[in-house]
N, C-alpha and C positions, 0 to 999 in steps of 0.2 A: 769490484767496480772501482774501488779507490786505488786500487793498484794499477790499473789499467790505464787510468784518468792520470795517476803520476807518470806510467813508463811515456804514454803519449805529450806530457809535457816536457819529460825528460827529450825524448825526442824532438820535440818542438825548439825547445833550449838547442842542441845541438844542431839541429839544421841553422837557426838564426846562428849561430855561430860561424857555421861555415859559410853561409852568406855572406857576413860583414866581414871574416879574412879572404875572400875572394874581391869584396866590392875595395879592401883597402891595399889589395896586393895591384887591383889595375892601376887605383890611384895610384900607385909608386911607379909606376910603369910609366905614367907621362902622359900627354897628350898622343893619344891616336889619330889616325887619318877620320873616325865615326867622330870625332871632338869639335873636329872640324867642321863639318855639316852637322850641327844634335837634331835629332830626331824631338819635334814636340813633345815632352812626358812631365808629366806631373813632376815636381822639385822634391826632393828625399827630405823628411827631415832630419834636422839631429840627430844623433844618437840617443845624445841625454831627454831627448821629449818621445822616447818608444818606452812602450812598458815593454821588462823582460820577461813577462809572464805573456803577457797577449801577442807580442811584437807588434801591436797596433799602439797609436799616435793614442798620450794619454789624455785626458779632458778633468780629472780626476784623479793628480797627483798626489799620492801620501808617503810620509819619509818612516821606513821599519828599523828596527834598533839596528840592523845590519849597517846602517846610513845610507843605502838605497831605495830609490821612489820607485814606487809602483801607482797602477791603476787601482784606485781604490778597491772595488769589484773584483779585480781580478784576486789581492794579497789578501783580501777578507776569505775568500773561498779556499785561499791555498790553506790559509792560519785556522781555521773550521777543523783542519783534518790531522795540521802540521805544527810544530815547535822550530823548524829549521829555516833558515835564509834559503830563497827558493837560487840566489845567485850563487851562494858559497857553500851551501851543505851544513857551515855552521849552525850550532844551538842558539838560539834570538833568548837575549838575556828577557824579553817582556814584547809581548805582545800588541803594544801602543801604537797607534798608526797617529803621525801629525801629520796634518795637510802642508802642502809645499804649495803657499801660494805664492812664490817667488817663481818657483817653475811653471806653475800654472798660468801667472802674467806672461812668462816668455812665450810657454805656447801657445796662447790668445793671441800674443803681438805676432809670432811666426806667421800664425794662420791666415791673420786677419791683413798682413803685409802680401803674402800669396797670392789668398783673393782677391784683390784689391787689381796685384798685376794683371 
């Protein structure tokens, strides 16, 4: 089961991946004729306010010895099974999760600037 649960994240990782070099190869492409008329859609956010395990928007940012944040929830269940940095394959010298409330203000103010539009 813990195998499966990792190839599916491992998959999960690479689709996101090829997502955001797709979403950043239009961006170097310029403005489009669709740029011109945008279609109503929710606003993307950040990068740096996605977890790389969930690929959802984090609420519950923690910084892992890797120096990458994660959703809390999410880097507790990976480190339950795992030793490694879920972004780099690296050995995580310690297990310590600190809260990133510095990114956590930013995505409160993102969100709350969104709504607000």
């Amino acid at each position: 089961e813990a195998v499966v649960a990792e190839e599916q994240l491992a998959a999960a990782l690479e689709e996101s991946a090829r997502l955001e070099e797709g979403r950043r190869a239009a961006e170097a492409q310029g403005p489009s004729s669709a740029a011109e008329a945008p279609a109503p859609r929710e606003e993307e956010p950040p990068a740096d306010f996605i977890c790389p395990i969930t690929t959802e928007l984090m609420s519950d940012p923690v910084m892992a010895a890797d120096g990458h944040s994660y959703e809390r929830s999410a880097i507790e269940r990976w480190l339950a099974t795992k030793s490694t940095s879920p972004l780099t394959g690296g050995e995580l010298e310690h297990s310590i999760l600190v809260p990133n409330h510095m990114l956590r203000r930013m995505i409160r103010d993102w969100d709350g600037a969104r709504k607000a539009a």
